[in-house]
MOPAC internal coordinates of N, CA, C and O (Angstrom, degrees):
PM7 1SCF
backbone

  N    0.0000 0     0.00 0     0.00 0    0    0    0
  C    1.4480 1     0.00 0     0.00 0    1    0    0
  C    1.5348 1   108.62 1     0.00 0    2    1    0
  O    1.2310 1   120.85 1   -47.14 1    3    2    1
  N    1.3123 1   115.97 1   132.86 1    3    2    1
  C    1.1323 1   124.71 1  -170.54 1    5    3    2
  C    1.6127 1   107.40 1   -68.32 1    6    5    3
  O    1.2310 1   125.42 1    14.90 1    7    6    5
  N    0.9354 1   107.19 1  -165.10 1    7    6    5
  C    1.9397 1   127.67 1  -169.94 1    9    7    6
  C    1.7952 1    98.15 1  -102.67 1   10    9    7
  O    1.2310 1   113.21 1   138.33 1   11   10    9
  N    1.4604 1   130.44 1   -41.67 1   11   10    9
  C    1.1352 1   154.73 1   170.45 1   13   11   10
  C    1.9542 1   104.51 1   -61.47 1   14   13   11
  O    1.2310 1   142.65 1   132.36 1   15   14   13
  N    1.3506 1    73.62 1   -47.64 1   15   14   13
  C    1.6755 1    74.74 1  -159.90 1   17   15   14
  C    1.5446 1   125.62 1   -64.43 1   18   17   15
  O    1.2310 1   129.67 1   159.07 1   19   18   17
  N    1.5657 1    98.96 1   -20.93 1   19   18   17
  C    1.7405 1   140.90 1  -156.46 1   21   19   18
  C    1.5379 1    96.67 1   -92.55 1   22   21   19
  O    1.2310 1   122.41 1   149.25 1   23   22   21
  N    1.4810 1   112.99 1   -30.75 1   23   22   21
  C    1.0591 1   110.67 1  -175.51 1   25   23   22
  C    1.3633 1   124.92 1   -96.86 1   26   25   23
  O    1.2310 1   124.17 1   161.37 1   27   26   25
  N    1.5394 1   109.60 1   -18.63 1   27   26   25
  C    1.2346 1   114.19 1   164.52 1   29   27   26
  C    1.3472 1   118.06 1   -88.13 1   30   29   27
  O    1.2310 1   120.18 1   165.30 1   31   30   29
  N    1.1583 1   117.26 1   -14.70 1   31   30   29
  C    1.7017 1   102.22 1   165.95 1   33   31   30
  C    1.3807 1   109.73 1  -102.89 1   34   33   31
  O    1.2310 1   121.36 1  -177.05 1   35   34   33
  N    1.4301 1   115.00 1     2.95 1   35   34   33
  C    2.2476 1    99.83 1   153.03 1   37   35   34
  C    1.3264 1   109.40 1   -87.95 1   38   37   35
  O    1.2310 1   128.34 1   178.77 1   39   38   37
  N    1.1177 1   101.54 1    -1.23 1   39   38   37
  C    1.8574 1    95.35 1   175.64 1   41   39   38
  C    2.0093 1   100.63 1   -90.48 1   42   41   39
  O    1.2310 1   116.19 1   127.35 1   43   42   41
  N    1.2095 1   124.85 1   -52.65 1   43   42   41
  C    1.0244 1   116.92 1  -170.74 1   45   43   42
  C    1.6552 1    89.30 1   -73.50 1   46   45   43
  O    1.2310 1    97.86 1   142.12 1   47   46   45
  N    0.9288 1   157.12 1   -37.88 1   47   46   45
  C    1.4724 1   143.42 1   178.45 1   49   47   46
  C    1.2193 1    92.02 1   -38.62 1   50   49   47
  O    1.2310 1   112.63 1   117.11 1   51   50   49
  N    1.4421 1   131.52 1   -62.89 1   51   50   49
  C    1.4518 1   134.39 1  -170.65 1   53   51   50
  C    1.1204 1   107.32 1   -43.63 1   54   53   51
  O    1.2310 1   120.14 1   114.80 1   55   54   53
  N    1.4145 1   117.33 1   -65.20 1   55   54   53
  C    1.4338 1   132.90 1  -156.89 1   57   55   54
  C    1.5854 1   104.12 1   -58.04 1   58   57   55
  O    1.2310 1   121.87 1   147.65 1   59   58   57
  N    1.5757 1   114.02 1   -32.35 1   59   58   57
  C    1.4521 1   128.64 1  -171.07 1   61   59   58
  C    1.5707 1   105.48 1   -75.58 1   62   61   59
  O    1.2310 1   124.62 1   128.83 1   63   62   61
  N    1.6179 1   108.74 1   -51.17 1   63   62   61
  C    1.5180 1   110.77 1   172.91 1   65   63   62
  C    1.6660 1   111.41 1   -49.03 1   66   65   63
  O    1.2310 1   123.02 1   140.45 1   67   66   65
  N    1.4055 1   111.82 1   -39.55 1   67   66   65
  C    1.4469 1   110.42 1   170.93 1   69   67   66
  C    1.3173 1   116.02 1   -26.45 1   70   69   67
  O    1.2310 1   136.44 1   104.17 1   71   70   69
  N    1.6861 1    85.77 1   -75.83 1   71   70   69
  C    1.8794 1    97.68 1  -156.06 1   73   71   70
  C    1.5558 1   105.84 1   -66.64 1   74   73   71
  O    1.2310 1   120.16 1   170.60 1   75   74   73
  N    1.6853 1   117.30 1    -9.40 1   75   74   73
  C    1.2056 1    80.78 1   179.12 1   77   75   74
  C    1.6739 1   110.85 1  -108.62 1   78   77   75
  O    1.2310 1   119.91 1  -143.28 1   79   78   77
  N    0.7964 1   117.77 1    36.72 1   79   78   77
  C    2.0566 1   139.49 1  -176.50 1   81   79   78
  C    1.8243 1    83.70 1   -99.00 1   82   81   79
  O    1.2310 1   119.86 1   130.35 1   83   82   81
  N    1.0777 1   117.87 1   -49.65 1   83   82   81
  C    1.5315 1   122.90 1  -159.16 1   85   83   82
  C    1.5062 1   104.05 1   -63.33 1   86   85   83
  O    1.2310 1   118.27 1   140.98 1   87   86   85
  N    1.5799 1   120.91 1   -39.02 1   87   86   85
  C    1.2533 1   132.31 1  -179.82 1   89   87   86
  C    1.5009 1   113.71 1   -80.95 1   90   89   87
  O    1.2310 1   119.67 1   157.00 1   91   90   89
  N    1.3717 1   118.24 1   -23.00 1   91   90   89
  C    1.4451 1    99.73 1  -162.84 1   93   91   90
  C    1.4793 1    95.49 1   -78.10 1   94   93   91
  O    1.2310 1   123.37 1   -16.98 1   95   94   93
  N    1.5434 1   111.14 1   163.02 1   95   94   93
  C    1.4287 1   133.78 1  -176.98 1   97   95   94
  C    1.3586 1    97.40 1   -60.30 1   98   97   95
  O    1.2310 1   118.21 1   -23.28 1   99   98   97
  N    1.3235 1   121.02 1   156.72 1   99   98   97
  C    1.2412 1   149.00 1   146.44 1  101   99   98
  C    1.7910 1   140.69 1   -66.71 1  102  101   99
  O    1.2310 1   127.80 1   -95.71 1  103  102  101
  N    1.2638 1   102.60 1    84.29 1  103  102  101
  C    1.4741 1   112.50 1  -175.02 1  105  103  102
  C    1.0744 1   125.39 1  -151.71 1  106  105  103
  O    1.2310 1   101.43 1   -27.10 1  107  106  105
  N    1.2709 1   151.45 1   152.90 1  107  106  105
  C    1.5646 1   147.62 1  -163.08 1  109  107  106
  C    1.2716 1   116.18 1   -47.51 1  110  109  107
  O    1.2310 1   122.07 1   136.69 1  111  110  109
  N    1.6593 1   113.65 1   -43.31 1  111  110  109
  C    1.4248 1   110.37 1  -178.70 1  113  111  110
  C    1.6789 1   108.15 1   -81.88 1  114  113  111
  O    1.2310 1   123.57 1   138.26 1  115  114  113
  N    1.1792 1   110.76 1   -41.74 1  115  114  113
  C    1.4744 1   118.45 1  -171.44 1  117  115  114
  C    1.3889 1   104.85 1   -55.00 1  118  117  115
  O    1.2310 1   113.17 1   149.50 1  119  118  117
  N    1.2288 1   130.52 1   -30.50 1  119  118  117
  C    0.7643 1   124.82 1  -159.62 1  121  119  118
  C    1.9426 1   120.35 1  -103.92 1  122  121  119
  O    1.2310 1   131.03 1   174.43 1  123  122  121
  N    1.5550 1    96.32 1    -5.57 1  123  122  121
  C    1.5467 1   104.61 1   178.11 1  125  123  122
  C    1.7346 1    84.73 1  -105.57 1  126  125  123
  O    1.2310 1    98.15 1  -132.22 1  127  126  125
  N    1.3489 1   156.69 1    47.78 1  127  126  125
  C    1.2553 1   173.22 1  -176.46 1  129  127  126
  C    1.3267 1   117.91 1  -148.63 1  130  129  127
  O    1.2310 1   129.58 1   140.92 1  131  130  129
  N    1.6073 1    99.14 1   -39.08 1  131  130  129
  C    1.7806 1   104.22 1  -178.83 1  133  131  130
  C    2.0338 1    98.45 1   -79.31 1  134  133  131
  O    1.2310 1   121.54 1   133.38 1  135  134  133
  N    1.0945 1   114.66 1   -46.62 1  135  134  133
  C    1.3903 1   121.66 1   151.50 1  137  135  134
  C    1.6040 1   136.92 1   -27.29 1  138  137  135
  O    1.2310 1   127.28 1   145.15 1  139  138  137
  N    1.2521 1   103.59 1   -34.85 1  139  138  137
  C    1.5141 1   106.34 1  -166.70 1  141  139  138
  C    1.5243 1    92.63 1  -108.94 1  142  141  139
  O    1.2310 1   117.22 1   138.65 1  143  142  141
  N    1.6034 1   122.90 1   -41.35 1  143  142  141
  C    1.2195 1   114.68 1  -165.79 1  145  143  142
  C    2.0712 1   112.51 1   -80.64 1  146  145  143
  O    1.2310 1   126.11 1   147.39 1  147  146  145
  N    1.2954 1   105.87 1   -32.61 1  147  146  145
  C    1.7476 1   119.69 1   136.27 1  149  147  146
  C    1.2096 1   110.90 1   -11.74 1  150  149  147
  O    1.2310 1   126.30 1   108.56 1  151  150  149
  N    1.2327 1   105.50 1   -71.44 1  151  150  149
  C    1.7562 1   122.42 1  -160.51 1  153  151  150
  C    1.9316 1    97.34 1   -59.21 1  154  153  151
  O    1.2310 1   137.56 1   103.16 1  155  154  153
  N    1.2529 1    83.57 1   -76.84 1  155  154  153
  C    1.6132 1   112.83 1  -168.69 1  157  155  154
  C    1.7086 1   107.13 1   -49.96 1  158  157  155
  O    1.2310 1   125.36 1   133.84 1  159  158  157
  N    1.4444 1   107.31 1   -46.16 1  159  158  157
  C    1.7849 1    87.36 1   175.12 1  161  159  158
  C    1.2125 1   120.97 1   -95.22 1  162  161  159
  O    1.2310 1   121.14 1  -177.00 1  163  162  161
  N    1.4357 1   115.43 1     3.00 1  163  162  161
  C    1.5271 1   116.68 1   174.31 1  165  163  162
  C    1.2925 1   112.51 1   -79.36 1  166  165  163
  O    1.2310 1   125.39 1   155.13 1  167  166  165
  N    1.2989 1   107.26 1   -24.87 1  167  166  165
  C    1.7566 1   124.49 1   176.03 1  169  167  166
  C    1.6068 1   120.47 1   -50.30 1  170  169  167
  O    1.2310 1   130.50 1   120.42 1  171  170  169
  N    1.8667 1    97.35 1   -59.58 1  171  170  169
  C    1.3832 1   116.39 1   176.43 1  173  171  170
  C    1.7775 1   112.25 1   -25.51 1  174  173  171
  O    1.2310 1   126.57 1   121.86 1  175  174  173
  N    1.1624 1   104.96 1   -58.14 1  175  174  173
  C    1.8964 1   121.38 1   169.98 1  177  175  174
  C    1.0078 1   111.45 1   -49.09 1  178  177  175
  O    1.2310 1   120.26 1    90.67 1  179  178  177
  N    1.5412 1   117.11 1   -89.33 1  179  178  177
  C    1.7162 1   123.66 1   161.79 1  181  179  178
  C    1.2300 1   112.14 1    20.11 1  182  181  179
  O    1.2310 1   136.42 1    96.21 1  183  182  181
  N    1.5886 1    85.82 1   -83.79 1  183  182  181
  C    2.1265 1   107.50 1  -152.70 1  185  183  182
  C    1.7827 1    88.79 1   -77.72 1  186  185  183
  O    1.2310 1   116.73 1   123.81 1  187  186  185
  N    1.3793 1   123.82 1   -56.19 1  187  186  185
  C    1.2397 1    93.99 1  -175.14 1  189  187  186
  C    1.3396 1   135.29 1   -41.81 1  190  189  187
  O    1.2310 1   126.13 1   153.88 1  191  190  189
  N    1.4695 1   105.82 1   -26.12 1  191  190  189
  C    1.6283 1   106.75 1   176.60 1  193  191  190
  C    1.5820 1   119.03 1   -82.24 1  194  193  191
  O    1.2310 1   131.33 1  -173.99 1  195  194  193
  N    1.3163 1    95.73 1     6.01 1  195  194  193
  C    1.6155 1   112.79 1  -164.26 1  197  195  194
  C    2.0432 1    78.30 1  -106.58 1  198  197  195
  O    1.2310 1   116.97 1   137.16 1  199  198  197
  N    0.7993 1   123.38 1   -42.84 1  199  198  197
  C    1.7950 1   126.78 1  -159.48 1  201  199  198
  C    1.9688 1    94.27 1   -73.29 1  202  201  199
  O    1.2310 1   129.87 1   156.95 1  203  202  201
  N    1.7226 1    98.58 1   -23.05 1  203  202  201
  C    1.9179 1    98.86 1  -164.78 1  205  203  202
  C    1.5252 1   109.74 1   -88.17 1  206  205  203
  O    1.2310 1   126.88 1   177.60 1  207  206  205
  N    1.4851 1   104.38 1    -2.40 1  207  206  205
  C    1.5789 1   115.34 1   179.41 1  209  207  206
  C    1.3967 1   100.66 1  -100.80 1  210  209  207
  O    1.2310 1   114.96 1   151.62 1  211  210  209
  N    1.4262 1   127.15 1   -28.38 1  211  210  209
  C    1.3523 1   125.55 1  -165.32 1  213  211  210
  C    1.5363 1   107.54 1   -42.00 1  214  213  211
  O    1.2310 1   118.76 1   -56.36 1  215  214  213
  N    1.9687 1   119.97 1   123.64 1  215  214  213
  C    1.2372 1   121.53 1   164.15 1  217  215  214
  C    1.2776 1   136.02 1   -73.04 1  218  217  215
  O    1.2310 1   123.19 1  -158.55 1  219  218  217
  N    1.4669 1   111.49 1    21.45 1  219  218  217
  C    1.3132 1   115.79 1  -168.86 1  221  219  218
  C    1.6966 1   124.76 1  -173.41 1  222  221  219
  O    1.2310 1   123.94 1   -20.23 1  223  222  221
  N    1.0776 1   110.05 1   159.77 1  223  222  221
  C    1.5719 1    86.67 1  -175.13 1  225  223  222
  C    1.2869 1   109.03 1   -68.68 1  226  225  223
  O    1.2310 1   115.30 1   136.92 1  227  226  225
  N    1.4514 1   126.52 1   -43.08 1  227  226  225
  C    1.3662 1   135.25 1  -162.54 1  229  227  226
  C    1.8960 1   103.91 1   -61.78 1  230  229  227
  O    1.2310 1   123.92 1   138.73 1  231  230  229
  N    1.2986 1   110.08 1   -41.27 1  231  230  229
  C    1.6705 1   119.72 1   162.59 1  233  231  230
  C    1.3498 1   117.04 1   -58.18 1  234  233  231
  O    1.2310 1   114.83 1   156.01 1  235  234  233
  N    1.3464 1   127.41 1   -23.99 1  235  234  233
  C    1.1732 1   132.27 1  -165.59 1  237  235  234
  C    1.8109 1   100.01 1  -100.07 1  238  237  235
  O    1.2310 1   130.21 1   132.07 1  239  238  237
  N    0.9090 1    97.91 1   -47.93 1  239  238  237
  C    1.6543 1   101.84 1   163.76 1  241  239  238
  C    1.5553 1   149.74 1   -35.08 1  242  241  239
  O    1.2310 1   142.04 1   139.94 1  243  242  241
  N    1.9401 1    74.80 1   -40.06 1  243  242  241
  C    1.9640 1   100.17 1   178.36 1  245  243  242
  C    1.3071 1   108.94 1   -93.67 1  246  245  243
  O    1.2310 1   125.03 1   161.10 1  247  246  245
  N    1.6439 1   107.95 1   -18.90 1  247  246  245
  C    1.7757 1   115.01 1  -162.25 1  249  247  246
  C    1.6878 1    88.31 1   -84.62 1  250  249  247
  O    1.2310 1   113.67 1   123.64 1  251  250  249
  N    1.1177 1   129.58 1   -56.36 1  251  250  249
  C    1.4744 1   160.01 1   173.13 1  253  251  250
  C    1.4788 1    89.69 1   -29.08 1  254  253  251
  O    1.2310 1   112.46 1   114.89 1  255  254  253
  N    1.3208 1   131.83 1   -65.11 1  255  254  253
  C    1.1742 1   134.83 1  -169.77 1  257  255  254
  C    1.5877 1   124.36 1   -67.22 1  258  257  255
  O    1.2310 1   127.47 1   141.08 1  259  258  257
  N    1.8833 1   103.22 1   -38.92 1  259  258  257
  C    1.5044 1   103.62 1   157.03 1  261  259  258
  C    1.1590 1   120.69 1   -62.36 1  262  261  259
  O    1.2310 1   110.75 1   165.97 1  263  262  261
  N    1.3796 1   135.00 1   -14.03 1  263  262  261
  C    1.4759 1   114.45 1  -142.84 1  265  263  262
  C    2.0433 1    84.64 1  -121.74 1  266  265  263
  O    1.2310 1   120.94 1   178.30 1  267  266  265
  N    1.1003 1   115.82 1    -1.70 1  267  266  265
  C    1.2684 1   128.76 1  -171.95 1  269  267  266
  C    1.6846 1    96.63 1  -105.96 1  270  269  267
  O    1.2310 1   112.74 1   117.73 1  271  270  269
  N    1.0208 1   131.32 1   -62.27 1  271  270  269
  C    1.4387 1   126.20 1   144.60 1  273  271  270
  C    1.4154 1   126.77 1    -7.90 1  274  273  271
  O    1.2310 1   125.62 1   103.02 1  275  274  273
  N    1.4750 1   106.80 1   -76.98 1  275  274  273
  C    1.8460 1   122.33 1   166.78 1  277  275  274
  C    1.5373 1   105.32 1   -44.13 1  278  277  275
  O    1.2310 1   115.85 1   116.66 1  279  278  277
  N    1.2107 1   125.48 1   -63.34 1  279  278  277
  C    1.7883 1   119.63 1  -173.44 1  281  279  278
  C    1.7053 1    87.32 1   -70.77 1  282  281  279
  O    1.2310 1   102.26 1   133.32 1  283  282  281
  N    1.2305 1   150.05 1   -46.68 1  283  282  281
  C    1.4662 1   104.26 1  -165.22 1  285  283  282
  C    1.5733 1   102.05 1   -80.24 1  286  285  283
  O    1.2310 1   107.44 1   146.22 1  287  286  285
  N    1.1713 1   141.03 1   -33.78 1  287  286  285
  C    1.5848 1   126.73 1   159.05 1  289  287  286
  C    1.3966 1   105.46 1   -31.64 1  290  289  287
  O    1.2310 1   122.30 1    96.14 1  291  290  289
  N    1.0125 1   113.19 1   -83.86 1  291  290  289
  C    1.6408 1   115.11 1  -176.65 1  293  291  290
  C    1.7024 1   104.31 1   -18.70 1  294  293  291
  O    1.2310 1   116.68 1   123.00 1  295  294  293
  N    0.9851 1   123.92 1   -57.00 1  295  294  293
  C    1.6077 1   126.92 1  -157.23 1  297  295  294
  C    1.5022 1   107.04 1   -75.60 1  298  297  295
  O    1.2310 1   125.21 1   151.03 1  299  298  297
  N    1.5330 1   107.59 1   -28.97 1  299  298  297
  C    1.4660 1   116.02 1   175.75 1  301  299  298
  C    1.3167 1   106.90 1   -63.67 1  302  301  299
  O    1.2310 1   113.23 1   111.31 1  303  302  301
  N    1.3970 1   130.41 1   -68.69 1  303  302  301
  C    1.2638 1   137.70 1   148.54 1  305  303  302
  C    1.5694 1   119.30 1     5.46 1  306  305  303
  O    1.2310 1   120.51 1    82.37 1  307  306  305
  N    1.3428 1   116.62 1   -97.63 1  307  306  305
  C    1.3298 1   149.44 1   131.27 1  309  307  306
  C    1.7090 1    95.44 1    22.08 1  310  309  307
  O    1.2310 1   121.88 1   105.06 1  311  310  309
  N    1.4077 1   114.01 1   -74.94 1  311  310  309
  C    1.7630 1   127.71 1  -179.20 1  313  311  310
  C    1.0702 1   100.75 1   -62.86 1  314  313  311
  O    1.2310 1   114.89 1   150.29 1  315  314  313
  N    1.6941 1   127.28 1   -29.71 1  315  314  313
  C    1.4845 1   110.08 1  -170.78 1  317  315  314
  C    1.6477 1   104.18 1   -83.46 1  318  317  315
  O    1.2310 1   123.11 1   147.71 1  319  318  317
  N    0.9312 1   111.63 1   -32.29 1  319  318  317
  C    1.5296 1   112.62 1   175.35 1  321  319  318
  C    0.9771 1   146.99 1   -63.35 1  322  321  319
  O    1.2310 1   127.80 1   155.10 1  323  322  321
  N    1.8948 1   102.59 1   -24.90 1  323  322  321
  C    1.5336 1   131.58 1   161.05 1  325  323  322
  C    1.6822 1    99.92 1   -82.73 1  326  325  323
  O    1.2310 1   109.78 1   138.38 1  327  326  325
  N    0.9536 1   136.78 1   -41.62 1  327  326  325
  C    1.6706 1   133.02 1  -172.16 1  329  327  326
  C    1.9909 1   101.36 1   -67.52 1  330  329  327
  O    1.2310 1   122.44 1   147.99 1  331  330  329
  N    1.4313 1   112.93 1   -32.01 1  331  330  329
  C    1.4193 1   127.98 1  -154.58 1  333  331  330
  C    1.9411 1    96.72 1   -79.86 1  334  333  331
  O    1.2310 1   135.42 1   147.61 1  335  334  333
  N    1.4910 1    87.76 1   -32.39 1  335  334  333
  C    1.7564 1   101.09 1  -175.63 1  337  335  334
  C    1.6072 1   102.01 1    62.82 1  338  337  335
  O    1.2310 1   119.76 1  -121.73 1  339  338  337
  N    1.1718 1   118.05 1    58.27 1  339  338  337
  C    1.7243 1   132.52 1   170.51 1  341  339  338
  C    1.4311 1   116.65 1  -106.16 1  342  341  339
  O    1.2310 1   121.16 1  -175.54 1  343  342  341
  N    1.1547 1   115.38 1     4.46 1  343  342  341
  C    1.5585 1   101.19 1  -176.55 1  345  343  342
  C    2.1327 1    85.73 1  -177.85 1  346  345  343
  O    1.2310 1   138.18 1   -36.44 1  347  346  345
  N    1.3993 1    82.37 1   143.56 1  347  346  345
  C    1.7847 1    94.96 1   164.65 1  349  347  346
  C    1.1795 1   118.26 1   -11.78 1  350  349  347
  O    1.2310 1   106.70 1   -66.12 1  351  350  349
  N    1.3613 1   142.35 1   113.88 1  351  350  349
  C    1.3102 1   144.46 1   150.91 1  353  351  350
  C    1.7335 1   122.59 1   -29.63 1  354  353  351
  O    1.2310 1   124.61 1   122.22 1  355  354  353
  N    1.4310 1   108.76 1   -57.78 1  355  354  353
  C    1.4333 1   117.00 1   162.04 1  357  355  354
  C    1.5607 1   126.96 1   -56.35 1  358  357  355
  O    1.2310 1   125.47 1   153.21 1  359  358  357
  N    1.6548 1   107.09 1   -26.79 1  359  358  357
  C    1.6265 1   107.39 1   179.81 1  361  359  358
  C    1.3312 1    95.75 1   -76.52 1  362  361  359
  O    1.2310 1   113.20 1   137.18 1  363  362  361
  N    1.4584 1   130.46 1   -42.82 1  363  362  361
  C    1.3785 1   119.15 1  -134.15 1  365  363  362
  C    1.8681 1    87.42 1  -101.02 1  366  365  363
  O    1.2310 1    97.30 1  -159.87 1  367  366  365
  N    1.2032 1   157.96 1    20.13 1  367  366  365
  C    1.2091 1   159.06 1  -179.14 1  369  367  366
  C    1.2888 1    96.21 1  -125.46 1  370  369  367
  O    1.2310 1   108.68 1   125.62 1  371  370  369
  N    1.6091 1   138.79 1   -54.38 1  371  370  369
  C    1.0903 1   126.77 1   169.57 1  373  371  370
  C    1.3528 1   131.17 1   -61.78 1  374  373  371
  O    1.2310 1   120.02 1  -167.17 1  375  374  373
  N    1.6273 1   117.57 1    12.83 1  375  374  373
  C    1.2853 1   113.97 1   168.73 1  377  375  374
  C    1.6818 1   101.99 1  -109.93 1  378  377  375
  O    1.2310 1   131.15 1   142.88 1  379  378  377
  N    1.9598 1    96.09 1   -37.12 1  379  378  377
  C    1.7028 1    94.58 1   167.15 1  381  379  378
  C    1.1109 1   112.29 1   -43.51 1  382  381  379
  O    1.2310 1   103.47 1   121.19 1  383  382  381
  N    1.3013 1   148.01 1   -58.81 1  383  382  381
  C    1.4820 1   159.61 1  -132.54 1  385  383  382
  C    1.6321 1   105.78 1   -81.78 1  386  385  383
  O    1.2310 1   122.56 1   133.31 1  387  386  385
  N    1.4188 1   112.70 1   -46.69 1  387  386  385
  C    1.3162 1   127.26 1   154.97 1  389  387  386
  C    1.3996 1   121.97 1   -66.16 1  390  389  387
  O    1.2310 1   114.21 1   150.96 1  391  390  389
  N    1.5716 1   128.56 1   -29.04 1  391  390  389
  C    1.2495 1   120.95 1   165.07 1  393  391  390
  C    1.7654 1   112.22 1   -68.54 1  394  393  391
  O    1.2310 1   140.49 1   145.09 1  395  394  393
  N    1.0558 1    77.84 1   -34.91 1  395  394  393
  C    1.8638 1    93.36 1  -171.56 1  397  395  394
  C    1.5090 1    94.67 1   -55.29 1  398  397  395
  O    1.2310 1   113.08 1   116.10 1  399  398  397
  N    1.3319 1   130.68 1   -63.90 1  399  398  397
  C    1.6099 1   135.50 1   175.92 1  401  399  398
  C    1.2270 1   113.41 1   -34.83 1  402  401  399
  O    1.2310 1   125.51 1   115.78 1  403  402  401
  N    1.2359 1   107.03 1   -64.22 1  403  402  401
  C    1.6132 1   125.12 1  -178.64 1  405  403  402
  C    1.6509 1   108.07 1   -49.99 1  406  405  403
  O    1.2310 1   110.93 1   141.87 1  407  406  405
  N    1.0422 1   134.66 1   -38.13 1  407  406  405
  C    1.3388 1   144.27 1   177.62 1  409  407  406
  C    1.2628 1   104.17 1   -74.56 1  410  409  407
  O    1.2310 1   115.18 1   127.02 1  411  410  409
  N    1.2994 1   126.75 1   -52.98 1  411  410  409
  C    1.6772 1   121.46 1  -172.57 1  413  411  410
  C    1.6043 1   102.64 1   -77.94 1  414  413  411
  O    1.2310 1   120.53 1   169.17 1  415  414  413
  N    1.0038 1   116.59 1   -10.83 1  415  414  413
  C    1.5283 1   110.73 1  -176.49 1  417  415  414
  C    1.8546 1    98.66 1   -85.93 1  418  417  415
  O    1.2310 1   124.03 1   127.11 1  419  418  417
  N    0.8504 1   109.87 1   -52.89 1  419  418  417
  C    1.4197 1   128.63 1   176.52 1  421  419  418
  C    1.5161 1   113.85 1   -23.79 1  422  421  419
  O    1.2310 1   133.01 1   105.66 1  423  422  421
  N    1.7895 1    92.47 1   -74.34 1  423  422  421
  C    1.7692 1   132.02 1   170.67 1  425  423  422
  C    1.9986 1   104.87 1   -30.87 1  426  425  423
  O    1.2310 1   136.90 1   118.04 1  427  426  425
  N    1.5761 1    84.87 1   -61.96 1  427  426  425
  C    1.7421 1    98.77 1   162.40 1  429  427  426
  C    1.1838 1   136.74 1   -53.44 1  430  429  427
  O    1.2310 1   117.44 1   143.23 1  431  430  429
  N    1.2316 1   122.48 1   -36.77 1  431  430  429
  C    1.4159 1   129.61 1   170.34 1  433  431  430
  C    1.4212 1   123.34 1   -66.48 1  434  433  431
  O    1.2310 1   128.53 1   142.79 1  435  434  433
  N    1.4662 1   101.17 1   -37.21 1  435  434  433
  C    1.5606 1   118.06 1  -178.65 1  437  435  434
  C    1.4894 1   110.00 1   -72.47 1  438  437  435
  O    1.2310 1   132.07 1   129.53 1  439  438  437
  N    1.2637 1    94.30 1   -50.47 1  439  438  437
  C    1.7965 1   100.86 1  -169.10 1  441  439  438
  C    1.6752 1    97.46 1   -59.54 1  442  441  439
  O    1.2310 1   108.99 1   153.07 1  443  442  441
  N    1.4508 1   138.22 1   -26.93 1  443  442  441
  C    1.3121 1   152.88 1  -171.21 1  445  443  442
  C    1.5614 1    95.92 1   -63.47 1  446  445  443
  O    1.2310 1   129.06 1   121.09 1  447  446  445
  N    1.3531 1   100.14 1   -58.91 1  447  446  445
  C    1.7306 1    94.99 1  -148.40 1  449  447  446
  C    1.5702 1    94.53 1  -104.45 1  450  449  447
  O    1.2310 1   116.98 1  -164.98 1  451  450  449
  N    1.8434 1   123.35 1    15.02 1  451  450  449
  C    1.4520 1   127.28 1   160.48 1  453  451  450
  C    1.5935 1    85.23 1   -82.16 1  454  453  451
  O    1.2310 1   105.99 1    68.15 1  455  454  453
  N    0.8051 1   143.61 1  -111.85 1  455  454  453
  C    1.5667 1   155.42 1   163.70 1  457  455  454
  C    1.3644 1   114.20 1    24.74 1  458  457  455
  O    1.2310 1   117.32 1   121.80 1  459  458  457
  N    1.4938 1   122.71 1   -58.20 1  459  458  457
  C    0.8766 1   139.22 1   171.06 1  461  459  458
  C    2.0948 1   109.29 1   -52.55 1  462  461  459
  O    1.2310 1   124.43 1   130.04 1  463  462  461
  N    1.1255 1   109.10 1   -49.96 1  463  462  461
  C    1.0700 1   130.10 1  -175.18 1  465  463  462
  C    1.4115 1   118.72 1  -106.22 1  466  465  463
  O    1.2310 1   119.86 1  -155.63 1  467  466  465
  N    1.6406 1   117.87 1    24.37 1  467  466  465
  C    1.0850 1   115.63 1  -153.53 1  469  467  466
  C    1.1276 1   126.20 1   -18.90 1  470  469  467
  O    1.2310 1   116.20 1   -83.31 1  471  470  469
  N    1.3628 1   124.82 1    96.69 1  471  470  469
  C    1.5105 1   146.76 1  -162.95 1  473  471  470
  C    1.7365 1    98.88 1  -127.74 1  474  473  471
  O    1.2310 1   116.99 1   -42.77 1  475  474  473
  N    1.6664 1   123.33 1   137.23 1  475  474  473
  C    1.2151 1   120.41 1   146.73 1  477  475  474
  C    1.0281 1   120.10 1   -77.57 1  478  477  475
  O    1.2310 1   120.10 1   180.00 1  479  478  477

C-alpha cells in the first residue's frame, strides 16, 4: 500500500468514525465516548499525515507511535460501543475490523523502520 493510498483511507476511517459518533444515542455516558472516540479516530489521519512529513527515521518513529496509539484507542472505544449495544452490531465491527487493519499495518511499519534503524 502506497504512502497516498494510506492516507486516503485514514482519512475516510476518520470520516467513517464521524458518521458513526453522529448515530450513537444521546446520553451522559454515550456521549463523553462519542467525544473521545471523535478525538481518537479523527487523529489516526491527522498524525499519519503528520508521520508522511516525518524528516527522519527517529521522527518517523515517534509520529508512528502516536498515530498507532490513536487506532488502538479507537478500537477500545469501538468494544465499548459494541458491549454498550448503541449502534448496529454490523456498523460498529466493520469499522473495528478496519481499525484492527489500520493498527497492524501501523505495528508493521514501525517494527520496519525499528529494524531498519535498529531502534527499541
Amino acid at each position: 500500500m502506497t504512502t497516498e493510498q494510506l492516507k486516503l483511507r485514514t482519512k475516510q476511517f476518520s470520516l467513517s468514525i464521524i458518521d458513526l459518533v453522529e448515530r450513537i444515542p444521546s446520553t451522559p455516558a454515550s456521549k463523553i465516548i462519542s467525544y473521545q472516540i471523535a478525538k481518537s479516530g479523527t487523529s489516526v489521519g491527522a498524525n499519519y499525515r503528520a508521520v508522511c512529513r516525518a524528516r527522519s527515521d527517529r521522527e518517523f518513529i515517534s509520529k508512528m507511535e502516536i498515530v498507532l496509539e490513536e487506532s488502538d484507542e479507537t478500537l477500545f472505544w469501538l468494544e465499548i460501543i459494541l458491549e454498550k449495544k448503541w449502534l448496529d452490531e454490523l456498523l460498529v465491527q466493520s469499522l473495528w475490523k478496519e481499525a484492527n487493519e489500520l493498527t497492524a499495518i501501523f505495528v508493521s511499519s514501525l517494527k520496519t523502520v525499528k529494524a531498519k534503524t535498529n531502534t527499541k
